[in-house]
SEDOPA-202018 format. One record per residue (C-alpha): residue in one letter; x, y, z. Coordinates in steps of 0.25 Angstrom, whole numbers, plus 2048, in hexadecimal, padded with zeros to 3 digits. Example, Ala and Ser with C-alpha at 12.3 -4.5 7.8 and 13.67 -1.06 7.14 Angstrom:
2
A8317EE81F S8377FC81D 
END
This chain:
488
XA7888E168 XA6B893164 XA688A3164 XA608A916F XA528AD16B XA558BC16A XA618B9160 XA598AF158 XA4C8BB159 XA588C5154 XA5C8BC148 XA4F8BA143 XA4C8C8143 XA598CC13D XA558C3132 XA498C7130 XA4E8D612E XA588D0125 XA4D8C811D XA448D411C XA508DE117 XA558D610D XA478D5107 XA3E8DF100 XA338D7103 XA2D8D210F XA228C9115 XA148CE11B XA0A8C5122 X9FC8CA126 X9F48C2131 X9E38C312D X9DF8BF13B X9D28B8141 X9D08C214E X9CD8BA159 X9C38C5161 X9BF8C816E X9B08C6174 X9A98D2170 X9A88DB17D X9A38E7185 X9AD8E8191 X9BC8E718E X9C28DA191 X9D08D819A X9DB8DB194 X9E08CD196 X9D58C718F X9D88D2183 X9E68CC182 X9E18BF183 X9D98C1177 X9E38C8170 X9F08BE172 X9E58B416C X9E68BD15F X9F38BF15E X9F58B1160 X9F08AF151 X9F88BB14D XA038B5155 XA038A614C XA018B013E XA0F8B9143 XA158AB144 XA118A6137 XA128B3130 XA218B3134 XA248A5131 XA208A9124 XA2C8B4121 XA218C0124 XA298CD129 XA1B8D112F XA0C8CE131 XA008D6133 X9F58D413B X9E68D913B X9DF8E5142 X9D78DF150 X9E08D414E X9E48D115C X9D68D5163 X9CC8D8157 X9C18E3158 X9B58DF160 X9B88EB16A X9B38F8170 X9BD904173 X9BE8FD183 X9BC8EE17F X9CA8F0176 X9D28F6181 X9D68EB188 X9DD8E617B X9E58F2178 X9F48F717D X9FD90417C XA068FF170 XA1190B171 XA18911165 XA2090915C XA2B914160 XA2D90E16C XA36903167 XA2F8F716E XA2D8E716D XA248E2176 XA268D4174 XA348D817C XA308E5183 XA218E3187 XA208E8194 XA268F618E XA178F9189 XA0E8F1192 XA058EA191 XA088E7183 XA038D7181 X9FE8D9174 XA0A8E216E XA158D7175 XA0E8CB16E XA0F8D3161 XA1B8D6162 XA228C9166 XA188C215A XA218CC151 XA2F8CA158 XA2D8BB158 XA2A8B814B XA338C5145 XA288CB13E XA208D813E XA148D6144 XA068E0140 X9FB8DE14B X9EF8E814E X9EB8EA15E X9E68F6165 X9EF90216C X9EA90A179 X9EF91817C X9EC921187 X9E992F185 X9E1939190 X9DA946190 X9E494F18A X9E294617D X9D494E179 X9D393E16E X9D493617B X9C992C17B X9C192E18A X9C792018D X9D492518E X9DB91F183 X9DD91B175 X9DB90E16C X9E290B15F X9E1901155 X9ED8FD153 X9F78F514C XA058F3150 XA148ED149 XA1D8E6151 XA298E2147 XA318D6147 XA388D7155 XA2C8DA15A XA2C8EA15B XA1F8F315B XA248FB14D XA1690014A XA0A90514F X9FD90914A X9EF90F14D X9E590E143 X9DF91C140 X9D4918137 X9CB911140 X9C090613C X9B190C13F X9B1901149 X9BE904151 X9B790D15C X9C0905165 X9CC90D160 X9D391C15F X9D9921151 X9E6927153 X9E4937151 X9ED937147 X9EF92A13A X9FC92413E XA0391F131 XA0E916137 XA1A90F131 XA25906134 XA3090112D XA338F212B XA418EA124 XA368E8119 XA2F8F6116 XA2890111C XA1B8FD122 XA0D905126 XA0290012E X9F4904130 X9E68FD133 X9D98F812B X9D090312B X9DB90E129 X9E0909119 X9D3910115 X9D891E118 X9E4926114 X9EC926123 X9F2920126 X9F291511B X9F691D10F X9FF927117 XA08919118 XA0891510A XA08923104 XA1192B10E XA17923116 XA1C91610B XA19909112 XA1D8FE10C XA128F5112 XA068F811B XA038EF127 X9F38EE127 X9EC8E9133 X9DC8E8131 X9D18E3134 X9C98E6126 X9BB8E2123 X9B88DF116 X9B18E610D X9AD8E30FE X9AF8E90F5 X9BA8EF0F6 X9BE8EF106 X9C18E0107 X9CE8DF10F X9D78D7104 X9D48E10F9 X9D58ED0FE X9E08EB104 X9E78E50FA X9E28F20F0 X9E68FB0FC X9F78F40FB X9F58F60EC X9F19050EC X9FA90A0F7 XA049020F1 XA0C8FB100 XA0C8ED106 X9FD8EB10E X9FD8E2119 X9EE8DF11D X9EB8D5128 X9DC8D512B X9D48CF137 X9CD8C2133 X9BC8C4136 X9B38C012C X9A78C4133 X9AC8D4131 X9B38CE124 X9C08D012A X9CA8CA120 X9D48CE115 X9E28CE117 X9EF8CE10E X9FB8D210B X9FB8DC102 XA068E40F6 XA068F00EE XA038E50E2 X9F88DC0E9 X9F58D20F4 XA008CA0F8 X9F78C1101 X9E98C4107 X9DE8BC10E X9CE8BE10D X9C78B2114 X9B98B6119 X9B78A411B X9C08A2126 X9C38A8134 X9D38A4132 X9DB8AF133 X9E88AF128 X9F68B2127 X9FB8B7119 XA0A8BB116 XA0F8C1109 XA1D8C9102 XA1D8D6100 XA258E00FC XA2C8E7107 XA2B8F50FE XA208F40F5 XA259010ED XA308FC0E9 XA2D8F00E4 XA2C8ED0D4 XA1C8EA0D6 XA188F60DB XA0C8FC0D5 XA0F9080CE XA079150D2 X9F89150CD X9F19230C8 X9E591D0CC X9DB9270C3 X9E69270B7 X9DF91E0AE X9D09200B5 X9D092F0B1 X9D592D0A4 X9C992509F X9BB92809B X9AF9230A2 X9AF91409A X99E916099 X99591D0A0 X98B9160AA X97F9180A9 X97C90D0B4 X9829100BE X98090C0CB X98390E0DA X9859040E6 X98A9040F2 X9998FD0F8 X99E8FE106 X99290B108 X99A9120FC X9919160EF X9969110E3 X9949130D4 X9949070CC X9929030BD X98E8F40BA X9988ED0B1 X98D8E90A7 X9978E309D X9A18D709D X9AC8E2099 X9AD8F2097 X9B18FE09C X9A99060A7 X9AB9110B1 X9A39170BD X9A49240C4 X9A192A0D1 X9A49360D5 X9B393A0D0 X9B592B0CE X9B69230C2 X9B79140C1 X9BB90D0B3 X9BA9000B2 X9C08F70A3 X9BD8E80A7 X9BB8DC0A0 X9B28CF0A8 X9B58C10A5 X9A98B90A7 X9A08C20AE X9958B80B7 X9868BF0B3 X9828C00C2 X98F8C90C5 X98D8D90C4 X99A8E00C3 X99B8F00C6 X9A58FD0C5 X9A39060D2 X9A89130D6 X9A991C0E3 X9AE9270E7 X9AB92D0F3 X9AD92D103 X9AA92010A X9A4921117 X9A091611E X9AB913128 X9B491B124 X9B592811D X9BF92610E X9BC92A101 X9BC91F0F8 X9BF91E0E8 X9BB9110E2 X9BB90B0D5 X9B58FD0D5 X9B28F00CB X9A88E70D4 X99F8DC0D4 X9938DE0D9 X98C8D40E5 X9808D10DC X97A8D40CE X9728DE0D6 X9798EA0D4 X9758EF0E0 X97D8E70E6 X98A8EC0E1 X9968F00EA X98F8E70F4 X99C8DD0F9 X99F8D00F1 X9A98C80F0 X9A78BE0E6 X9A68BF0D6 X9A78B70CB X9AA8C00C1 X9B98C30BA X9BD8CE0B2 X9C78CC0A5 X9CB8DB0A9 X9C88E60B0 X9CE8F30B2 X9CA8FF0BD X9CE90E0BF X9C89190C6 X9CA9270C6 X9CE9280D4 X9D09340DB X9DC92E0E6 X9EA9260E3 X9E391D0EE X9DE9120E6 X9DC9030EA X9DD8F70DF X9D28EC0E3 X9D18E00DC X9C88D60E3 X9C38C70DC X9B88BE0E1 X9BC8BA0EE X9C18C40F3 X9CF8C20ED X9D88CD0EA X9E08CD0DC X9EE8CE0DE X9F68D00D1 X9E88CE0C9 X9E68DE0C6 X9EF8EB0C7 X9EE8F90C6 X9F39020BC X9FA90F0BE X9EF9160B8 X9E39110C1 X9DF9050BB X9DC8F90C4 X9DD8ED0B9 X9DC8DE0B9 X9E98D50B5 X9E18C60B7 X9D98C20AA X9D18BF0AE X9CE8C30BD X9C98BC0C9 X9B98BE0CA X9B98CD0CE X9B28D20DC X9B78E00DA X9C38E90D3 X9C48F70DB X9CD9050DC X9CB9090E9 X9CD9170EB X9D091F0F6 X9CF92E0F7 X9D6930104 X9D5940103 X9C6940101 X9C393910E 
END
């Protein structure tokens, strides 16, 4: 006699706990997905054509769960605007939002969906994750009211979130989450009036979850790691890149490596915003990323982590960032320095005029030193040290500390900082350290191609960011990116 669904649903997931105890690892899977978009308009369409779109979407994300699943993966991350995409005023979105309640309230809406209606889009995320027993990660937009007596109440009468909501492996909303550090473009969308730093518990670690924009500030994104010890942050986004040093991939990975958790990035897939980067990402480099600016195909990537980084044998141990920076002199003074612009930021730069040496660049209360050693170096490629210190303020307001080795687009020096991503050039050695003011420092190491460097460099307890491969891949850039979180 077989078993009745409900049983056979009961056994599975049983043994999925089971699985998922007994192991100190577990599986991750992050979807890149090519956002199918609405037409761009003025008026706000019917709320039955906003469904329609987005059922279209998540019935992509739908086959990627699937897969995901039938690949071991405990869970799977998808991007931000991945189910209706970003073409939207404050009213053309509205159609396309619902009132997800507070995870509190105990509900599956694959099995209880008239208890929140109209809910279409929570109940098909939900069954996607109690069908296949799997966590599922999807990013949609929530609507609350609010009135008069609210003196934030926007004149519409209501609120909009980006949002990104959990459902776990029976399908139960276990998280919910409203970015706080909105995008300059997001006018379509409310910030809560206060970060939310929110957590939830899993057979396979502690887990955090925030979005794009907000890993660039202190909350809540280093409130989860540093107060709250997640294990793993679940990372929606929808990242344009930007060279040298903002490209999806590598800051990313730099960002698992300096806060020392699990990173879960699953971007949106359009090129023509150089949307692309995704990976799965430990305290010790990238498990598994995608960077594909050729094709319009979206990607599934699953990888092993473990389930609590800390404890695990190959956690890094704590760096003193400044420890070796501050105890050296100045290798040689410059006396040709020179400035130049990257992402609007003015850096001071030093040319590496020799196959091999010792230099160092200052700005302000930043010192950057710099021991390398090229292999080949082709005549026609100008390599630089760079420094800033200082507040960025371009589409956003942070105070950046930044120590960088990196080729420059053309001979011209002029045109260094500017965004390249191919080089010929490889180094025997290198060795990088700041005197950085902040414990917040990134590790980026980023070849020809954009390919990251798993396992091909490390960073010692006393600051320095050195290369194991002898010798290296042909070197785009070797950053410390810094962030001084109290100076914002």
């Amino acid at each position: 006699m077989l078993p009745s669904q409900p049983l056979l649903h009961a056994a599975v997931f049983a043994l999925a706990v089971l699985q998922a105890l007994a192991s100190d690892t577990f599986i991750a899977a992050v979807y890149e997905h090519a956002v199918i978009l609405p037409d761009a308009t003025d008026e706000p369409v019917s709320p039955g054509d906003a469904l329609a779109l987005m059922n279209k979407n998540m019935d992509v994300l739908e086959g990627a769960v699937k897969e995901a699943a039938q690949q071991g993966a405990h869970i799977i991350v998808t991007p931000e605007d991945g189910i209706y995409g970003w073409r939207f005023t404050r009213e053309t979105i509205y159609p396309y939002l619902e009132d997800i309640p507070d995870p509190a309230v105990n509900w599956i809406p694959c099995t209880d969906p008239t208890r929140f209606a109209p809910a279409p889009v929570q109940e098909r995320l939900s069954c996607m994750a109690r069908n296949n027993s799997i966590y599922v990660v999807a990013n949609i937009g929530d609507k609350k009211p609010c009135n008069s007596s609210d003196a934030g109440c926007p004149s519409d009468g209501r609120y909009q979130y980006n949002t990104d909501v959990v459902f776990d492996s029976e399908g139960k909303l276990v998280a919910r989450y409203h970015k706080y550090n909105l995008f300059m473009s997001e006018t379509q969308f409310n910030y809560p009036k206060e970060p939310e730093a929110v957590t939830f518990e899993t057979p396979f670690g502690k887990f955090g979850i925030f979005t794009c924009f907000d890993i660039l500030f202190r909350e809540p994104a280093v409130v989860l790691v540093s107060e709250l010890q997640v294990d793993t942050v679940l990372f929606p986004t929808a990242w344009m890149n930007v060279l040298p040093f903002l490209t999806a991939v590598e800051f990313h990975s730099a960002w698992a490596m300096g806060m020392g958790v699990n990173f879960l990035a699953a971007n949106t897939h359009y090129t023509t915003l150089s949307m692309t980067g995704s990976g799965i990402y430990a305290p010790d480099g990238a498990r598994t990323y995608y960077y594909n600016m050729k094709t319009q195909d979206g990607r599934l990537l699953v990888a092993e982590l473990d389930s609590h980084p800390r404890l695990s044998p190959a956690f890094p141990p704590a760096v003193s960032w400044s420890l070796y920076a501050s105890s050296v002199k100045r290798f040689s003074p410059n006396d040709h320095d020179f400035g130049g612009l990257i992402f609007h930021d003015w850096f001071t730069f030093t040319e590496l005029t020799k196959p091999e040496g010792n230099v160092s660049v200052c700005q302000k209360d930043l010192c950057c030193h710099l021991s390398y050693k090229m292999a080949g170096k082709q005549e026609d490629e100008v390599y630089v040290l760079g420094a800033f210190d200082g507040l960025h303020v371009v589409e956003g307001q942070y105070y950046l500390q930044i120590c960088t080795l990196l080729k420059c687009k053309s001979p011209d020096r002029n045109t260094c900082g500017q965004p390249v991503e191919m080089a010929q050039t490889k180094f025997e050695m290198f060795s990088l350290s700041g005197t950085f003011g902040t414990n917040y420092v990134f590790p980026e190491v980023l070849y020809s191609g954009v390919q990251l460097a798993p396992g091909e460099f490390e960073v010692l307890n006393d600051g320095r960011l050195i290369s194991k491969a002898r010798p290296t891949k042909p070197v785009v850039t070797v950053t410390l990116f810094g962030r001084w979180y109290e100076k914002d």
